[in-house]
C-alpha positions as CSV (number, residue, x, y, z in Angstrom):
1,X,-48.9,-10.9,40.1
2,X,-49.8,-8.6,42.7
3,X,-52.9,-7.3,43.2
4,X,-52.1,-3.7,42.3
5,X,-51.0,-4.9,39.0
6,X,-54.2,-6.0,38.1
7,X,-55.7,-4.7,35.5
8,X,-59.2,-6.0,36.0
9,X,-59.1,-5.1,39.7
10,X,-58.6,-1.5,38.6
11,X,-61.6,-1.8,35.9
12,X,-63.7,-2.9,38.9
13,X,-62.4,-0.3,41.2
14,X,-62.9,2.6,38.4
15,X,-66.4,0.6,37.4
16,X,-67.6,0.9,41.3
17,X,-66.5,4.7,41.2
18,X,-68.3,5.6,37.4
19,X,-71.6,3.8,38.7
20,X,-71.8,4.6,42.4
21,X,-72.5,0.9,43.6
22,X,-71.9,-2.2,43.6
23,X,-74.6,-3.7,41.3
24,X,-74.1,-0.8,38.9
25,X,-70.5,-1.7,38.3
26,X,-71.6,-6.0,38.3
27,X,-73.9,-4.9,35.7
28,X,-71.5,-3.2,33.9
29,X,-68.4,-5.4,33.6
30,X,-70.8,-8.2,33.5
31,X,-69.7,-10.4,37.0
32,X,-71.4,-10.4,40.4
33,X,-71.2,-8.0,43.0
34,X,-68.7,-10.4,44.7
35,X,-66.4,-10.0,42.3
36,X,-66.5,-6.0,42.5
37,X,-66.4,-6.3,46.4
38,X,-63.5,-8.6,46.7
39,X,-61.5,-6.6,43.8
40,X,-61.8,-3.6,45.9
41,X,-60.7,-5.1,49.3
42,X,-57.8,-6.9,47.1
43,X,-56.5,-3.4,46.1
44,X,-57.1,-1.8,49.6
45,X,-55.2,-4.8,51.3
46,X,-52.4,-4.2,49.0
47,X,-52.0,-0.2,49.1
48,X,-52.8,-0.2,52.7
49,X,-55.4,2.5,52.8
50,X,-58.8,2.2,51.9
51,X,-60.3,3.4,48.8
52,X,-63.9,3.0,49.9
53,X,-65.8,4.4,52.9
54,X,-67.4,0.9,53.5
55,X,-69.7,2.4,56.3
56,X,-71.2,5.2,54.3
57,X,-74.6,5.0,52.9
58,X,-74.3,5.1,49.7
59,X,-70.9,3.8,49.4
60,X,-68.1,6.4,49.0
61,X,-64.7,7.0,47.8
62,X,-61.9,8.0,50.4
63,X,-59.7,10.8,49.9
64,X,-57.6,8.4,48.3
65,X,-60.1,6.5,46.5
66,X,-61.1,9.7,44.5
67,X,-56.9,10.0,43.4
68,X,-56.2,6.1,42.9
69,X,-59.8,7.0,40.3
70,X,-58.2,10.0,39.0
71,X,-54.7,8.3,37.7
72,X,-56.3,4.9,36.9
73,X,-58.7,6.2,34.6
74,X,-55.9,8.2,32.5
75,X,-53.7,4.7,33.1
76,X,-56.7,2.7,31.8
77,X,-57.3,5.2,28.7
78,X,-53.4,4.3,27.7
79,X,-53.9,0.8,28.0
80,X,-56.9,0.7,26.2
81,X,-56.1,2.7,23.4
82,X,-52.4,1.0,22.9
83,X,-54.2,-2.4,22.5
84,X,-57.0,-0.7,20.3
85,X,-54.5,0.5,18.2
86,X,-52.1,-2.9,17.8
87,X,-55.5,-4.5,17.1
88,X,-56.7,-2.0,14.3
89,X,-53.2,-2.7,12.5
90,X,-53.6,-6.6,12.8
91,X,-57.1,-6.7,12.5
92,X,-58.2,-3.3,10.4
93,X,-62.3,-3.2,10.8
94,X,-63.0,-6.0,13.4
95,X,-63.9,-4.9,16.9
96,X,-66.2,-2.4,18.9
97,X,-67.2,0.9,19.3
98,X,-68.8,2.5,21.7
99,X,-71.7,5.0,20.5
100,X,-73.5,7.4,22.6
101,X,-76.9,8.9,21.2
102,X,-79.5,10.9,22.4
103,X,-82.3,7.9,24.0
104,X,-85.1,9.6,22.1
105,X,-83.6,8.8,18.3
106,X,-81.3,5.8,20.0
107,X,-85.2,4.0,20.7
108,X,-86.7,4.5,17.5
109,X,-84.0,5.3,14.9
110,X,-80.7,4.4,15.2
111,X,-80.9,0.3,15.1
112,X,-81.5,0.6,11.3
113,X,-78.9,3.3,10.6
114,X,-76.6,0.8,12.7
115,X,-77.7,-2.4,10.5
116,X,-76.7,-0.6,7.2
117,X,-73.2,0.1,8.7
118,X,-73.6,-3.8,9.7
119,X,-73.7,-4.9,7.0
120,X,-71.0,-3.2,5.4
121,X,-68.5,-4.2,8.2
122,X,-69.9,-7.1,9.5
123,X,-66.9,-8.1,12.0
124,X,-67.8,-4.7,13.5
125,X,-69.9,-4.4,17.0
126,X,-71.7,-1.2,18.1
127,X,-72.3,-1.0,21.5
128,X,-75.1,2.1,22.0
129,X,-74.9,4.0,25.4
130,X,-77.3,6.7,26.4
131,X,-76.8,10.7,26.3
132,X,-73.0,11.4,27.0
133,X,-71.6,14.7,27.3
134,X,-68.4,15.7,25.6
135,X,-66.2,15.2,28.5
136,X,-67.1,11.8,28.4
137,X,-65.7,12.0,25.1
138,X,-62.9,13.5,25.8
139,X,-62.2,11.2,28.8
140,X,-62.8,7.7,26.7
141,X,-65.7,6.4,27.9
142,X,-67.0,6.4,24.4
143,X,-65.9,6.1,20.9
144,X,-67.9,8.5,19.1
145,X,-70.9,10.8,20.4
146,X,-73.8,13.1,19.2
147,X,-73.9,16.1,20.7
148,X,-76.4,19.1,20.4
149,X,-73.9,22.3,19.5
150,X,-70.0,22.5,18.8
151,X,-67.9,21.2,21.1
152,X,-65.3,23.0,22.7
153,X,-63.5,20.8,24.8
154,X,-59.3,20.1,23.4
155,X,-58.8,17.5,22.1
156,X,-61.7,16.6,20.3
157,X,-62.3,15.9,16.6
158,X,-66.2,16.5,15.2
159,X,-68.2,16.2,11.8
160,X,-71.7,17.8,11.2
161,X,-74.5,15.4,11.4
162,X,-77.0,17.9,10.1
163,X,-79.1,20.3,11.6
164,X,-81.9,20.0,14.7
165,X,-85.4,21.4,13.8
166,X,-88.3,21.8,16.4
167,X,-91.7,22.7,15.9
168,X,-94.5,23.8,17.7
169,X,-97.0,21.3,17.2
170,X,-100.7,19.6,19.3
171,X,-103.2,17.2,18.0
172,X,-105.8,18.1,16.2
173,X,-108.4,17.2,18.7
174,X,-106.6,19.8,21.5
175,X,-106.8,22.2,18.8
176,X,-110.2,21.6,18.0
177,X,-110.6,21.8,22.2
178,X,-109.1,24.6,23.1
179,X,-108.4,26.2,20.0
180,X,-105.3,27.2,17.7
181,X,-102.2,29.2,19.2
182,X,-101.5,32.0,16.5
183,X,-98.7,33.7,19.2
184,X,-96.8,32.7,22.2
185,X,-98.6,34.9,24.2
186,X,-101.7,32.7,23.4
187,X,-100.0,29.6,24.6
188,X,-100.9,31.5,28.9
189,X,-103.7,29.6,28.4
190,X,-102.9,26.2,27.4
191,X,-101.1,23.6,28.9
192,X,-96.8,22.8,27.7
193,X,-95.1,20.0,27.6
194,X,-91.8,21.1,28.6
195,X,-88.2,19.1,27.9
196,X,-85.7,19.6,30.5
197,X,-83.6,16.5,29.9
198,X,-79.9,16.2,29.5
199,X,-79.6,16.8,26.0
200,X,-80.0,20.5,25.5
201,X,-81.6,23.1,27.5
202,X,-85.3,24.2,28.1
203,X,-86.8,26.4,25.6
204,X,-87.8,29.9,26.7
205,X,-87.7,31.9,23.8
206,X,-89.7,31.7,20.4
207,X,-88.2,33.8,17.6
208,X,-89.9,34.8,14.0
209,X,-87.3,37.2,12.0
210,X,-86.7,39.7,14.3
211,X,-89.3,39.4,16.9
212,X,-88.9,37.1,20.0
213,X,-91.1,36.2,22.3
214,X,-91.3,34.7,26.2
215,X,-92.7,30.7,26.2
216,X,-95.1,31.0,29.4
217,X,-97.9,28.2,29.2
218,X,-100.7,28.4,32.1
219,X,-99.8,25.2,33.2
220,X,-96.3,23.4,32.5
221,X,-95.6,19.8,32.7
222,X,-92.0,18.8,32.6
223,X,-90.4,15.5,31.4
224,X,-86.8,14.6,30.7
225,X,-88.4,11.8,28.5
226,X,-89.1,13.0,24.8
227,X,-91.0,9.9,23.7
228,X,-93.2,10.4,27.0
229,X,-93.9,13.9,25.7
230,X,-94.8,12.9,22.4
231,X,-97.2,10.3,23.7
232,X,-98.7,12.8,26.1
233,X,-99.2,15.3,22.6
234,X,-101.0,12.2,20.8
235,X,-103.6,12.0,23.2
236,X,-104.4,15.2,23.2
237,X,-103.0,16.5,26.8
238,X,-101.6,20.0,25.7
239,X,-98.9,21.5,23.2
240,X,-95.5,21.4,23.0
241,X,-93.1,24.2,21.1
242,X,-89.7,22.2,20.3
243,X,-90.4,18.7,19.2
244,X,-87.4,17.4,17.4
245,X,-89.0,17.0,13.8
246,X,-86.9,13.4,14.2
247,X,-89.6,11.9,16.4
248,X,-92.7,13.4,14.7
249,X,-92.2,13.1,11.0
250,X,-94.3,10.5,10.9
251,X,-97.1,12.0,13.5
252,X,-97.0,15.1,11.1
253,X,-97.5,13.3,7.8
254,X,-100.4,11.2,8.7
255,X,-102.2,14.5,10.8
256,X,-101.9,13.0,13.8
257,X,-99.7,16.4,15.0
258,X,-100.4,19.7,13.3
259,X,-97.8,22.3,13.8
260,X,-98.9,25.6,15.9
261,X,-97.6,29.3,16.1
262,X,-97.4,29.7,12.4
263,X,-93.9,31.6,12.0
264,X,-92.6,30.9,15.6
265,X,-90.0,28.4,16.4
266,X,-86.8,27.7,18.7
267,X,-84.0,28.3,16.4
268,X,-82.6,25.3,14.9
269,X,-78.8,23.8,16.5
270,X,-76.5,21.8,14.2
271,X,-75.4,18.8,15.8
272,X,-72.1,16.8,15.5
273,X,-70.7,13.4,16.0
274,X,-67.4,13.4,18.0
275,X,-64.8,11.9,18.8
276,X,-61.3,12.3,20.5
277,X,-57.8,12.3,19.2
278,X,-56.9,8.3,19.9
279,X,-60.6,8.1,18.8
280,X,-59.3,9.6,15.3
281,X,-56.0,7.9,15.1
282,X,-57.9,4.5,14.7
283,X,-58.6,3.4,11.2
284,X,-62.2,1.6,12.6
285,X,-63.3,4.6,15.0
286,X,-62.1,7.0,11.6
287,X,-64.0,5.0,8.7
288,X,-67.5,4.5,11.2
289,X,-66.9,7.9,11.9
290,X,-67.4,9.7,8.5
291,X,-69.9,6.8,7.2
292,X,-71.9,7.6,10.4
293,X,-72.0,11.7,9.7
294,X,-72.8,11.2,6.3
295,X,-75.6,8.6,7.0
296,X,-77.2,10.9,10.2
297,X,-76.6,13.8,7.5
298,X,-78.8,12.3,4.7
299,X,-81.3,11.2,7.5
300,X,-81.8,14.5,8.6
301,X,-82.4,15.9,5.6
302,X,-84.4,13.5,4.4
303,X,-86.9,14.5,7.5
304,X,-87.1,18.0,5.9
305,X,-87.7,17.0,2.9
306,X,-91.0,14.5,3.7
307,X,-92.8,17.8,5.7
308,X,-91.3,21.0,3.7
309,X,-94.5,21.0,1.4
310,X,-97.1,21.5,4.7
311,X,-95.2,22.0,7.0
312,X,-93.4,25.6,7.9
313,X,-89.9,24.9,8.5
314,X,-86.7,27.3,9.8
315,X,-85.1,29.1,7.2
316,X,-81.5,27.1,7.1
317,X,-78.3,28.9,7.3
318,X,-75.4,27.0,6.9
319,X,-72.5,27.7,9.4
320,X,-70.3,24.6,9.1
321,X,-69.2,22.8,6.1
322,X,-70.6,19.5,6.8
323,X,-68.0,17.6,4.1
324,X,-65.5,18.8,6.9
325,X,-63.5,17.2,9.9
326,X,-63.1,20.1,12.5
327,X,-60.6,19.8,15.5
328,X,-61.6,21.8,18.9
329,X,-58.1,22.9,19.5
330,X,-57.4,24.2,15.8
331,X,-58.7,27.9,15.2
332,X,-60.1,27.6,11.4
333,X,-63.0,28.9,8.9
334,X,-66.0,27.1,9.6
335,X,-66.9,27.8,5.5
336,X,-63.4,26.8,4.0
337,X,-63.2,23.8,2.1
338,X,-61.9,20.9,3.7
């Protein structure tokens, strides 16, 4: 067989190209850096052009590297999703799926959602990746996502998993410190923990009914890690205004967070597992699909429902049906029945 009908050569190739080096893309396909290196040089010897910029530091695609990336990825897609789907007919609910989750809830909460599903499929394999956007999705480098927000993207097919809420909360000892924020113009004089990670954007406004209000802290301390700013609000370090309830239900219902800015809050953003149109078409992906929006749906709520009688929460308004499958490219009624 020649080389540039190799499969595997390609999956190295494409793996080098995702990951940016060598030990990435070993890592990834689970072989040694040789075996990236030489699959590489096998394909360049065989086109006659190099793919790589083997002098470059980091390593680099060529010109043609970035195109022979650009078809083999949409080539790989096909090949993966023919066999995928040959499989699901002989083999129904056996195989993997690839689920990306936000690193926060994939560290403390999803391994238990994941054994329930386990253990009603047990020939079934979840393999979690971190944080995925939904032209990952769209792309195939995942089977399903969570995403912050409606996707847009063609091609896509998305279920509510429930709504986001984030409070403003500190520890009671900063707040017996430095004393309680009533507004967000009182918070010029504390210090924020700030998220600026990859999985929604920084919050700047606080809103209560009609009024909104700046978020300007005298001293700011930004962190792309929400556990890391959780930790930091435990001991006491400052105050944060958009903790996902998610990682602080249990902080709130033993005191060791108090929520802050009574009123005030970043509004709350429905959230929705997605996946693309070969995703849908196969019976596994489909069935983990809606168990796994229902589950994160009851989850959710079920966070609500453990702080609603202390604890101020967002007044919920219900834009989506959540008993629905919505497609990106198909213009419908959020609210009509499914």
């Amino acid at each position: 067989m020649s080389k540039l009908d190799d499969l595997t050569a390609w999956r190295y190739f494409v793996a080098f190209a995702r990951s940016g080096t060598l030990t990435a893309a070993a890592t990834a396909m689970d072989v040694n850096t040789a075996n990236i290196s030489r699959a590489i040089t096998g394909l360049e010897k065989a086109l006659g052009v190099p793919l790589v910029r083997h002098n470059a530091r980091p390593l680099e695609l060529t010109k043609e590297g970035a195109q022979a990336l650009k078809r083999m990825e949409t080539i790989l897609r096909a090949h993966d999703a023919l066999i995928s789907q040959i499989s699901d007919d002989r083999r129904s609910l056996e195989g993997k799926i690839r689920l990306s989750s936000a690193p926060g809830f994939a560290s403390r909460r999803l391994t238990g959602l994941l054994h329930r599903f386990k253990e009603l499929h047990p020939e079934m394999t979840i393999e979690i990746l971190g944080g995925l956007k939904e032209a990952d999705v769209q792309k195939g480098f995942c089977e399903v996502a969570t995403l912050t927000g409606e996707p847009t993207l063609s091609g896509l097919v998305y279920m509510s998993r429930g709504r986001n809420v984030y409070l403003p909360v500190a520890s009671p000892e900063y707040v017996k410190r430095f004393g309680m924020p009533f507004s967000p113009e009182n918070l010029r004089t504390h210090t924020g923990y700030v998220y600026n990670g990859p999985v929604r954007e920084e919050t700047k406004m606080l809103y209560r009914g009609d009024d909104a209000e700046p978020v300007v802290f005298d001293r700011s301390v930004r962190s792309t890690d929400i556990l890391a700013i959780r930790q930091a609000l435990l001991d006491g370090m400052g105050v944060a205004v958009d903790m996902p309830l998610v990682q602080i239900v249990e902080d709130l219902r033993r005191g060791a967070l108090v929520p802050i800015l009574p009123g005030w809050f970043r509004p709350p953003v429905e959230c929705f597992n997605v996946t693309n149109r070969a995703g849908w078409r196969s019976r596994r992906v489909r069935i983990f699909f809606e168990w796994y929006s229902k589950a994160m749906q009851d989850l959710f709520a079920s966070y609500e429902a453990q702080v609603s009688a202390f604890v101020g929460l967002p007044e919920e308004k219900l834009l989506y049906d959540r008993n629905r499958i919505y497609f990106t490219d198909v213009s419908t009624d959020k609210g009509a029945p499914s």
